[in-house]
Structure formats: C-alpha cells, structure tokens
C-alpha positions in Angstrom: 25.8 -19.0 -9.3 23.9 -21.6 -7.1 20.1 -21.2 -7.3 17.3 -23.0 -5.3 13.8 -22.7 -7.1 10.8 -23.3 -4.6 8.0 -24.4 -6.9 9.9 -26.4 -9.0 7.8 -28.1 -11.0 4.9 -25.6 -11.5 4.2 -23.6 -14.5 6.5 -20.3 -13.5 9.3 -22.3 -11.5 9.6 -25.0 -14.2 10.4 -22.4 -16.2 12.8 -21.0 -14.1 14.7 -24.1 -13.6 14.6 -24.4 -17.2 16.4 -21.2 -18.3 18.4 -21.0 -15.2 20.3 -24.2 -16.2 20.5 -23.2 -19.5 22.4 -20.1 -18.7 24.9 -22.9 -16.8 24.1 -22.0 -13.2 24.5 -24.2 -10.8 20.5 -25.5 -9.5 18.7 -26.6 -7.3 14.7 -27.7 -7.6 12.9 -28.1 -4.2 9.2 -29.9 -4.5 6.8 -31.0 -1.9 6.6 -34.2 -4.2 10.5 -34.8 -5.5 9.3 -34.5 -9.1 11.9 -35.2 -11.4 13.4 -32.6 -13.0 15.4 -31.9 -16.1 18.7 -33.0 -16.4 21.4 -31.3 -14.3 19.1 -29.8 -11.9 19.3 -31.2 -8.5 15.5 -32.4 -7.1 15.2 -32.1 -3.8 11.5 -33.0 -2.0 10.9 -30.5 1.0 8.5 -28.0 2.1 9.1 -23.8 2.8 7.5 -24.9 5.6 9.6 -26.5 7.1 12.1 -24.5 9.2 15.0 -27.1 9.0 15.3 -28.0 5.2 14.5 -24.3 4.6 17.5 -23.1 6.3 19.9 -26.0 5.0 18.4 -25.2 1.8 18.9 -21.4 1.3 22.0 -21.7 3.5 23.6 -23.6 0.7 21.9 -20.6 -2.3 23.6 -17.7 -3.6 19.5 -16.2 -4.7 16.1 -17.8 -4.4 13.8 -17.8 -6.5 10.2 -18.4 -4.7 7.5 -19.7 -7.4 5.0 -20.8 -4.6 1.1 -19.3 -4.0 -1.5 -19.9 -1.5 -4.0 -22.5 -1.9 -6.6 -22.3 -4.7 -8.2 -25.1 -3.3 -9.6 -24.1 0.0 -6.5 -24.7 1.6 -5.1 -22.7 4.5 -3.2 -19.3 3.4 -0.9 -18.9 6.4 0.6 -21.6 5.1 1.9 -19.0 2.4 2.5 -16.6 4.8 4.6 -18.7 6.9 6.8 -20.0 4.4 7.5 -16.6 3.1 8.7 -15.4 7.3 10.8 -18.6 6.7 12.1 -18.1 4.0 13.0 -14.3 5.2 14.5 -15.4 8.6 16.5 -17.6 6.4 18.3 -15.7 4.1 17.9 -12.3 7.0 21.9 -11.2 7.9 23.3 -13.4 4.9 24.4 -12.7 1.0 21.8 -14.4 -0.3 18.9 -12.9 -2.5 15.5 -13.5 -2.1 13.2 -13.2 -5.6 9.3 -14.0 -4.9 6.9 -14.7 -7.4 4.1 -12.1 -6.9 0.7 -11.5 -8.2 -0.9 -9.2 -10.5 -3.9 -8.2 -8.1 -0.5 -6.0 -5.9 0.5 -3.9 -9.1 -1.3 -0.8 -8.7 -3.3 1.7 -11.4 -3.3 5.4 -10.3 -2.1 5.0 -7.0 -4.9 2.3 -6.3 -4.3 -1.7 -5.8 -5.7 -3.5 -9.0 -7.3 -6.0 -6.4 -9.4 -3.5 -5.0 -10.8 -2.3 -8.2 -14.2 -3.2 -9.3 -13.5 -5.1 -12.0 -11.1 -7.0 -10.2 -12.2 -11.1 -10.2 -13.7 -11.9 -7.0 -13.0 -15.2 -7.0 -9.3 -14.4 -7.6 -9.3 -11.3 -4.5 -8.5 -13.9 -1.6 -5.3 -15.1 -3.2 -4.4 -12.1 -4.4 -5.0 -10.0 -1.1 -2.7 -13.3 0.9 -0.3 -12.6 -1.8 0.0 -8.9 -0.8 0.1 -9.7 2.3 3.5 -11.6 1.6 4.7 -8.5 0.0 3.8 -6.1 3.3 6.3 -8.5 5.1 9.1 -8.3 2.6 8.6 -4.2 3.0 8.4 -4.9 6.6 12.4 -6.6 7.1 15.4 -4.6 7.7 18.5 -3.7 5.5 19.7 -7.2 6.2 17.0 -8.9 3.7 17.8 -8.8 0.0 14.5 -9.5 -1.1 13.0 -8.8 -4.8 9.2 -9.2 -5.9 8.5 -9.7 -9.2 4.6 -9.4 -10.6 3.6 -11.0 -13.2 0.5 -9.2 -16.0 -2.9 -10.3 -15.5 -1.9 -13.7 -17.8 1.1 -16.1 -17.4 0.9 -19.3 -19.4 3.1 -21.3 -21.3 4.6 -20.0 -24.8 7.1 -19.2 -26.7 10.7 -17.3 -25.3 10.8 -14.5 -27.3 13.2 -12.5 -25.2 11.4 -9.2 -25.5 9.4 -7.7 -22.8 9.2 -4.4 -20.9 9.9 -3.6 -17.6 8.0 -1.8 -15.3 8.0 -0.7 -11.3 4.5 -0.3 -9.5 1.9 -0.4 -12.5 1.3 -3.0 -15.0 2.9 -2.6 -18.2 1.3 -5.2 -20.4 -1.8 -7.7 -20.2 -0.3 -10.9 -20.6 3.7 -12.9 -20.6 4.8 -15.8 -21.4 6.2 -18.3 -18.3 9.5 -18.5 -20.6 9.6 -14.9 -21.0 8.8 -14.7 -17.2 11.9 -16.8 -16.5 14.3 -14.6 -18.3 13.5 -11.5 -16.2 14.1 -13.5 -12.9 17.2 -14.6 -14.2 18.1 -11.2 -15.7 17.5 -9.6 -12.1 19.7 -12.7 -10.7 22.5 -12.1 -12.8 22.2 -8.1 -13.1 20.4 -7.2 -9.9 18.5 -3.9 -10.4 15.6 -4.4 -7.7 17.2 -4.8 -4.8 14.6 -4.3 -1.4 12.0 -3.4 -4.0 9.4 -4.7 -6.8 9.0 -4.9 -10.1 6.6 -6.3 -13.3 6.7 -7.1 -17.0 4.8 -7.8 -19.9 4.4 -7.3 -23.6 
C-alpha cells in the first residue's frame, strides 16, 4: 500500500511513518522542513497548502494519513482549514482514503461536545473548536470522499507500543494513549477499513 503521512516528523505522524514501514508499506513522509526520516521512507518537503504538491502528492497515495493541527503559536487557523479543503478536493472522485488526525475537545460526553464543557481548558478551546471545524467539512463532502477521523484521548505522548487499546465511536473511551499505540489504529483502519465517511477514538 502506498501511504503519504502529512506531519511527518511530529509526535503522532512520526509515529505513523514508523509503524507504517514496519508493516512493509510503501511511504511516503511530507514536511514543511524535509526532515530526514527513517530509513525506507521517502521525505518529501511540501506544504498541505499548497494546491500543486498536494495534488501530485495524494494523486500518487492509496490513503493519507493527515497528522497536522492549527497553530498553537498565534498563528493563523484557516491555514488548517484550508489545507484540509485541499486535501479533500484532492482525493474527492478518486480511490484514495483520507484519515485525519482529530482532537479530543470533538469527542462528545452525553450528547454534548467535551470542548464545550466547563471543565474543558480554555487555553486549549480555540484549537480544538478549528479542529472541529475541520471535521464539519469532512461531514459536509459527498459520497465521493473517503474520509476517516480518528480522535485521540485527552493525552497522546510518546510510550511504549503495547498493542492493546479499545475502540470507540463518538465518546471517549479512555484518558490517555500512547503515540505508538495511536499509530497502530491508523494503520489497523488502513489496512482493515471499518470507518469509512465516519469517526472514531481510542484509548486504554
């Protein structure tokens, strides 16, 4: 399977590249900066903002994984939103699958968003409402997007791949995950796709 990984050197889509390779696939990792990347993987510097590289990029992709977020640092958050409508123009009419990286703040506790909670971090509500934003658009395509989002638990750091995890659909279903243990469900959902035109979470 060929894969392009957005985000290829951060935390979650290091990760990804990571066990995607391991499992022999065929990847690709696109960075703003060209980072290097771990043997076998093809780096490739270019932005999901840029219409061009994003269409030679995913026309080339069997499924995408999308480990981007908006800005924590000020920065402009259409920039987000724009490169998830490219990305969805991209792969719109095609075979290939589209997996974004969500947010926790989307997942939803008795029918209510947990970013509108009270307890909710307010520093941590403008990302996370941008985020859900991203997800309203993904709803918002027509049969001809194959689009997955998958939410991470409250915490995702780095830790140990244990390979045990549950599943869940619209509520969270554990507090924290490892960004290995992350990686396998995107690559589980590549390889055995069970969330097609929908979301979905995990934790421990």
């Amino acid at each position: 399977m060929k894969i392009a990984v957005y985000g290829a050197s951060g935390m979650v889509g290091s990760r990804i590249v990571a066990e995607a390779a391991a499992r022999g696939h065929e990847v690709t990792g696109v960075t703003r900066s060209g980072a290097d990347l771990p043997a076998g993987v093809q780096s490739v510097q270019a932005s999901a903002n840029d219409v061009a590289s994003v269409k030679e990029i995913v026309g080339d992709a069997d499924v995408v994984a999308v480990a981007l977020g908006p800005s924590r640092t000020g920065g402009d958050h259409q920039d987000y939103l724009d490169a998830v409508d490219n990305l969805i123009a991209a792969v719109r009419g095609t075979e290939t699958r589209l997996l974004v990286v969500g947010g926790a703040g989307g997942l939803t506790i008795g029918g209510q968003r947990v970013l509108d909670g009270p307890d909710f971090p307010a520093e941590y509500r403008p990302e996370s409402l941008t985020v859900a934003q991203g997800l309203e658009a993904l709803r918002a395509t027509d049969e001809s997007v194959n689009w997955t989002m998958l939410h991470p638990p409250f915490v995702i750091q780095p830790g140990e791949r244990t390979g045990t995890f549950r599943l869940g659909q619209d509520e969270p279903v554990g507090d924290n995950i490892s960004a290995e243990d992350f990686a396998i469900a995107v690559l589980d959902e590549f390889e055995k796709p069970a969330n097609n035109r929908g979301r979905f979470t995990v934790g421990y």
